[in-house]
C-alpha positions as CSV (number, residue, x, y, z in Angstrom):
1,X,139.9,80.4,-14.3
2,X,137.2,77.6,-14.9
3,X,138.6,73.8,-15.3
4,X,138.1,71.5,-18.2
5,X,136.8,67.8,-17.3
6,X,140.1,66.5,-17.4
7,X,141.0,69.0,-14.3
8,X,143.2,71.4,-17.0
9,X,142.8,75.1,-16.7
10,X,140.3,76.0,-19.3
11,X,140.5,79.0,-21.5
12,X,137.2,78.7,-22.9
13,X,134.6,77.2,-21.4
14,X,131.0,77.3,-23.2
15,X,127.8,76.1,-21.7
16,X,124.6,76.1,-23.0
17,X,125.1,78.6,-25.5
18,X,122.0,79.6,-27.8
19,X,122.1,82.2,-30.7
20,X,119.0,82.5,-33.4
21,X,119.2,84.8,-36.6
22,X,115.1,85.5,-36.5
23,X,113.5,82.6,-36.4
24,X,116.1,80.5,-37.6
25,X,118.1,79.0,-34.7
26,X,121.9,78.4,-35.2
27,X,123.5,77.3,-31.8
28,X,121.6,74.9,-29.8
29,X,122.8,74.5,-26.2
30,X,126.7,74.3,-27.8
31,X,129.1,73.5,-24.9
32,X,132.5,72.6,-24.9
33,X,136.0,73.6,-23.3
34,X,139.9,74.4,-24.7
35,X,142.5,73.8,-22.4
36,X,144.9,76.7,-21.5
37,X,148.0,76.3,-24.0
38,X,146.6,74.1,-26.6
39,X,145.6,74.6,-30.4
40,X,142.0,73.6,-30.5
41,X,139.9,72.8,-33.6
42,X,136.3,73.5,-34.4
43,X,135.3,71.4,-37.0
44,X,131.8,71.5,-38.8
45,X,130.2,72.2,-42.3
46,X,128.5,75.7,-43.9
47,X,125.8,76.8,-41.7
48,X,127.2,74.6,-38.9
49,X,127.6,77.3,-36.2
50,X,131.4,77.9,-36.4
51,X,131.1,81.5,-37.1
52,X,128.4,82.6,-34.6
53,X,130.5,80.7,-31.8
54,X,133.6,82.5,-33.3
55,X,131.7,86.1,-32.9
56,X,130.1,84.9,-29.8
57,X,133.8,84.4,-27.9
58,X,135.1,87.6,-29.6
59,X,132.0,89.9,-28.2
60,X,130.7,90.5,-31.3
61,X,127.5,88.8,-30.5
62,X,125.8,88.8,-27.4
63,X,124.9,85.0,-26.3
64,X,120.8,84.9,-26.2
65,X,120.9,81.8,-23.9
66,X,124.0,80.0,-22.2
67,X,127.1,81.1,-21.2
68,X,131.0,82.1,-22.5
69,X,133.8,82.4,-20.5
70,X,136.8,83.6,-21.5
71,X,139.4,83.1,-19.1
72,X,136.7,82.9,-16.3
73,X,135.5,86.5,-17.9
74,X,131.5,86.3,-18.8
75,X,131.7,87.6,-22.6
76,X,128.5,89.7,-22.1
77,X,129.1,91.4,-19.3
78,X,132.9,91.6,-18.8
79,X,133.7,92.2,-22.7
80,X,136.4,94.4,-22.4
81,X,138.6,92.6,-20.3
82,X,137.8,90.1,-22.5
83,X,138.7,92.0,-25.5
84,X,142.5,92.8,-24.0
85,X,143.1,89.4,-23.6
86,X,142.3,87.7,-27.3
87,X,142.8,88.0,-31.1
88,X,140.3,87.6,-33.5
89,X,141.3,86.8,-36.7
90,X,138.2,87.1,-39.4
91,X,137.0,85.2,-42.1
92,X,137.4,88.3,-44.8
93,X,140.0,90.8,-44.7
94,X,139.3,94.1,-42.7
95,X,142.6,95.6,-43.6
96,X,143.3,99.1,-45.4
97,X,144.0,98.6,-48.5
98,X,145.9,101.4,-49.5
99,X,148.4,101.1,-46.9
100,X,151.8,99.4,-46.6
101,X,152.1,96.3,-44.5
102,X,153.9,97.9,-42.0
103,X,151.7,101.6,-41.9
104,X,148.7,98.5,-41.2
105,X,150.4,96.9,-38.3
106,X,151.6,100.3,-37.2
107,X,148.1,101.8,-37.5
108,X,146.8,98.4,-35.5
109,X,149.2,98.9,-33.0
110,X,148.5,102.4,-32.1
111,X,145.1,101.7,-31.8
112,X,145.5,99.4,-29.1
113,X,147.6,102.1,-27.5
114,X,151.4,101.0,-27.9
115,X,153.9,103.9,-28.1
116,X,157.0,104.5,-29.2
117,X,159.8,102.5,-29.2
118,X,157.2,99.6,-27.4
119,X,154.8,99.7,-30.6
120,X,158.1,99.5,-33.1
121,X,159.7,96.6,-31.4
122,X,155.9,94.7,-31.2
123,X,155.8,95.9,-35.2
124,X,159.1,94.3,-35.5
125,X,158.9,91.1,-34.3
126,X,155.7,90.4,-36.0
127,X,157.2,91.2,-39.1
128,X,160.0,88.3,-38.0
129,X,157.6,85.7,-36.9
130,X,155.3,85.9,-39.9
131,X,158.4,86.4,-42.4
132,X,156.7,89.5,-44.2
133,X,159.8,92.1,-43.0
134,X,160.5,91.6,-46.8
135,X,157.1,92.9,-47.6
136,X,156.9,95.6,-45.2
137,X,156.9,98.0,-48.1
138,X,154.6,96.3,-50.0
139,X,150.6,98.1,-50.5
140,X,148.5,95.4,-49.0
141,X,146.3,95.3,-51.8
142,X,149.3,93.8,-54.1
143,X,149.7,91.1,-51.5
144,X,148.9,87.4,-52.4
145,X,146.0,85.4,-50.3
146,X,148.7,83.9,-48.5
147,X,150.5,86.9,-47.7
148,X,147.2,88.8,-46.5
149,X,146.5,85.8,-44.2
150,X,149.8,86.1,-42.6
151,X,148.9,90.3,-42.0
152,X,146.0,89.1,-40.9
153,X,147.2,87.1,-38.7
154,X,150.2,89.8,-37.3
155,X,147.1,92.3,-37.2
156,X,145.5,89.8,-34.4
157,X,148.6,89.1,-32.5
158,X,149.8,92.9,-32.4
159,X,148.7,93.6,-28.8
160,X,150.2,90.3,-27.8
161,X,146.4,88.6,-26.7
162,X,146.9,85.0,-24.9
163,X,144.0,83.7,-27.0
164,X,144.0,83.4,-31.1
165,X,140.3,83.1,-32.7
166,X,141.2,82.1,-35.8
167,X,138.3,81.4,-38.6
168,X,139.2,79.7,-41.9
169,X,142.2,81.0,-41.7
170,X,143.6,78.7,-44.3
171,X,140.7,78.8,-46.7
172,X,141.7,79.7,-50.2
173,X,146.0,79.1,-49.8
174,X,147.8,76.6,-51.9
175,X,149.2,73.9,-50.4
176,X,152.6,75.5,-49.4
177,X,150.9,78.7,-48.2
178,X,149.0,76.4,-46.2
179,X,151.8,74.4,-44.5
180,X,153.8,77.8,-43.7
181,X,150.6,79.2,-41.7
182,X,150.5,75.8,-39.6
183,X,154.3,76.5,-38.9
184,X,153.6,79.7,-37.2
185,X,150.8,78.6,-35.7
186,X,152.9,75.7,-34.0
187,X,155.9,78.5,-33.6
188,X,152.4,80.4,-31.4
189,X,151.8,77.2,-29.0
190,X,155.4,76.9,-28.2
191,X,155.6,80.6,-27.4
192,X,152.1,79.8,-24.9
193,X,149.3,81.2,-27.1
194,X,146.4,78.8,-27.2
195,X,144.8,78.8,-30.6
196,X,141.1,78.4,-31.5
197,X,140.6,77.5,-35.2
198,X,137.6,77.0,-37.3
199,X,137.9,75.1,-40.2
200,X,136.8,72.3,-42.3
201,X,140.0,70.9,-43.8
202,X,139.8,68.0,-41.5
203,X,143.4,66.1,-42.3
204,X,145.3,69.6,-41.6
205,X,143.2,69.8,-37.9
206,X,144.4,66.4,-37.0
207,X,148.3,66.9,-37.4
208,X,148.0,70.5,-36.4
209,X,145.3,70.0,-32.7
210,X,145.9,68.8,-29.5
211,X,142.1,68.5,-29.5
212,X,138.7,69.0,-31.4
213,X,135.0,69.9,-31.7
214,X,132.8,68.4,-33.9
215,X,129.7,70.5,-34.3
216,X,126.5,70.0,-37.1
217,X,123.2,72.2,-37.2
218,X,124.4,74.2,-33.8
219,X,124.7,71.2,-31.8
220,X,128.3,69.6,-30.6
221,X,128.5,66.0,-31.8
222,X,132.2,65.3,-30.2
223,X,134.6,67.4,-27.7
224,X,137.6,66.0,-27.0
225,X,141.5,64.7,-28.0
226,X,141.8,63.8,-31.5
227,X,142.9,60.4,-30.0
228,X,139.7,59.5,-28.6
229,X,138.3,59.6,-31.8
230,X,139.2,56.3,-32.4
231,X,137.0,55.2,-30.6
232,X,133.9,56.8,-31.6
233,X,134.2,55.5,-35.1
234,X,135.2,52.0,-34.1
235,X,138.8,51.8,-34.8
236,X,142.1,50.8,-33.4
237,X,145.0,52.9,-33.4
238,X,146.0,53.9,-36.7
239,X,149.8,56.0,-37.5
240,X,151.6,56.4,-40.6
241,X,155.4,55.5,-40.4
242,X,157.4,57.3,-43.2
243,X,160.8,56.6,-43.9
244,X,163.5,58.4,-45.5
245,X,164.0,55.6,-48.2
246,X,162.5,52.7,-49.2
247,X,163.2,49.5,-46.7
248,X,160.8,46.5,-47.3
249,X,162.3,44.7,-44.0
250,X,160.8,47.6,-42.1
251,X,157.4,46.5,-43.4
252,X,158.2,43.0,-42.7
253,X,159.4,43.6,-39.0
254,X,155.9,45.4,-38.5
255,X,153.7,42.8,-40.0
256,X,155.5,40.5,-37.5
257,X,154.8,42.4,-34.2
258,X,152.1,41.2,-31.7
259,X,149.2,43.6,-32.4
260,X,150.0,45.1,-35.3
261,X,146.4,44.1,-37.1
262,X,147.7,45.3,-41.0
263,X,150.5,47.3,-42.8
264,X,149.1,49.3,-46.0
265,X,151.7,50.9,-48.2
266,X,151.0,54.3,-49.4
267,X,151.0,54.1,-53.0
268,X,154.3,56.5,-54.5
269,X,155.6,57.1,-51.0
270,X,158.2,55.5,-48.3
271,X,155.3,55.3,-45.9
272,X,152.9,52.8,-44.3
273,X,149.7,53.2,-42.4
274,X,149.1,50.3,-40.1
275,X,146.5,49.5,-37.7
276,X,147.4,47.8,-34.0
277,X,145.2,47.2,-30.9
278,X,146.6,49.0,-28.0
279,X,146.2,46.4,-25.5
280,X,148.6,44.2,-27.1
281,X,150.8,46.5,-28.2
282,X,152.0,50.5,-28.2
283,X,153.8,53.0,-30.1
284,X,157.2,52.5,-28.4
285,X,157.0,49.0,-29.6
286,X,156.4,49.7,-33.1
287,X,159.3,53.0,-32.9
288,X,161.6,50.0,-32.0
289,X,160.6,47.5,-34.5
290,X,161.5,50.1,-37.3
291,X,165.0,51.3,-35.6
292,X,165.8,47.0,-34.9
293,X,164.7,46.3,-38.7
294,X,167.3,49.0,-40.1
295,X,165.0,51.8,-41.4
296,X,165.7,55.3,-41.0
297,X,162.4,57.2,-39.3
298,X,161.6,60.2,-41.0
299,X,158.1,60.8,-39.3
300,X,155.6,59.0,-37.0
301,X,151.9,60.4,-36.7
302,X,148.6,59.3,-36.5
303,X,146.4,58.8,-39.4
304,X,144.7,61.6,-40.2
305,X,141.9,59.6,-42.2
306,X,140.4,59.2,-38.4
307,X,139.1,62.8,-38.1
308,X,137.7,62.9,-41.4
309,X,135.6,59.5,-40.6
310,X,134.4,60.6,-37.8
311,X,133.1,63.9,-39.4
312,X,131.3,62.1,-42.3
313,X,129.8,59.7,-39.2
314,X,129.1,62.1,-36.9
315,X,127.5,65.0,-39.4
316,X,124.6,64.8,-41.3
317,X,124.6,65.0,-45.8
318,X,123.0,67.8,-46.8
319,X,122.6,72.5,-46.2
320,X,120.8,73.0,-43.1
């Protein structure tokens, strides 16, 4: 397996890659790596390139310059051993709509060769992780957009593939559909998948990634941790502390600490978002100023504004 600069196994690793649809060119010379184990996000508008990279890493289109690895495995010449290893999860349903959910994943799951009681156990367990057992009955063409996306996404994982090619799977959900798809998809790191996922709803990506991929007109404008895109756009650290009640001394204790540079409260909530130079200070300090001041901690992140200012800086206005 190929390394990532950081030294990390790499799952993917893409260099150079060039792909034209006639004369009109839509990767150009993309390259960027995903660490084994992670959940990696590719980020760019329409037309960006997302989708050709997507096919490209599935072997659904042959690279025309460049090179894809998967798992150290060249996608144009060693595509079926690539093809064991990954789950691509489309854009568009390709399911049968007449079926049940279950006859799908069954059907699925027999075409990647599981038998007996191996394919009804793997059937099983999907069912469980992506809580559709109740809807195993169900025709698939009575199922909401939310509930297809979860079949979709038990159709990908049904020959248990180490790699997830996920794109847009969240376009179209409501907000809660939306938030139970990122719960399995967490539930998938822990269990040691490493997810690749298009999309453009840049404040999901940031909680959700352990890293990111900027790309605009089939160039890469930023690879790397969602941490390091700090400083690309010029900022200091920036977290949102929410509590589980309102507690104006915590706001007072962190307007007090060295570094802390301001403390914003978000309008209707028990939150703030404040912004501290890490050489003066870190987020250990700041976890102890809230404990010390009596508030009661009901999340610490980073600010997801970040990714979404570096995608407005780093891509250009306008349809390619």
């Amino acid at each position: 397996m190929t390394k990532t600069d950081d030294g990390t196994d790499a799952v993917v690793q893409v260099r150079g890659l060039c792909y034209s649809y006639k004369t009109t060119p839509a990767l150009k010379g993309v390259a960027f790596s995903v660490a084994e184990q992670c959940i990696h996000g590719f980020v760019g508008p329409n037309g960006a390139g997302k989708t050709t990279t997507l096919k490209i890493l599935a072997t659904l289109l042959k690279p025309q310059g460049g090179q894809a690895l998967v798992f150290g495995l060249d996608v144009k010449r060693r595509y079926r051993q690539v093809r064991r290893r990954i789950g691509f999860m489309p854009d568009h349903s390709g399911l049968y709509q007449d079926m049940t959910v279950f006859e799908c994943l069954d059907f699925f799951a027999a075409a990647y060769g599981l038998r007996g009681g191996r394919r009804d156990r793997a059937v099983g367990d999907l069912l469980e992780l992506t809580d559709m057992a109740g809807r195993k009955d169900s025709l698939v063409k009575g199922l909401s957009r939310g509930m297809m996306q979860r079949l979709n996404l038990a159709r990908a994982l049904v020959h248990d593939p180490d790699l997830l090619l996920l794109d847009e799977p969240a376009s179209g959900l409501d907000p809660r559909a939306r938030i139970e798809l990122t719960e399995i998809l967490r539930e998938l790191s822990r269990m040691g998948k490493t997810v690749f996922i298009s999309s453009h709803i840049l404040s999901e990506l940031a909680d959700l990634c352990d890293s990111v991929t900027i790309i605009d007109r089939g160039v890469v404008k930023y690879s790397g941790s969602v941490r390091g895109l700090h400083s690309l756009t010029g900022e200091h650290a920036s977290y949102v502390v929410t509590l589980e009640d309102e507690h104006p001394p915590t706001q007072e204790a962190l307007e007090g600490l060295e570094g802390v540079l301001s403390v914003t409260k978000v309008e209707g909530q028990s939150s703030y978002r404040l912004a501290f130079d890490r050489s003066k200070t870190d987020t250990n300090a700041i976890l102890r100023a809230v404990l010390e001041s009596g508030g009661r901690l009901a999340s610490f992140r980073e600010d997801t504004r970040v990714l979404s200012q570096a995608f407005m800086e780093l891509t250009e206005p306008g349809v390619p």
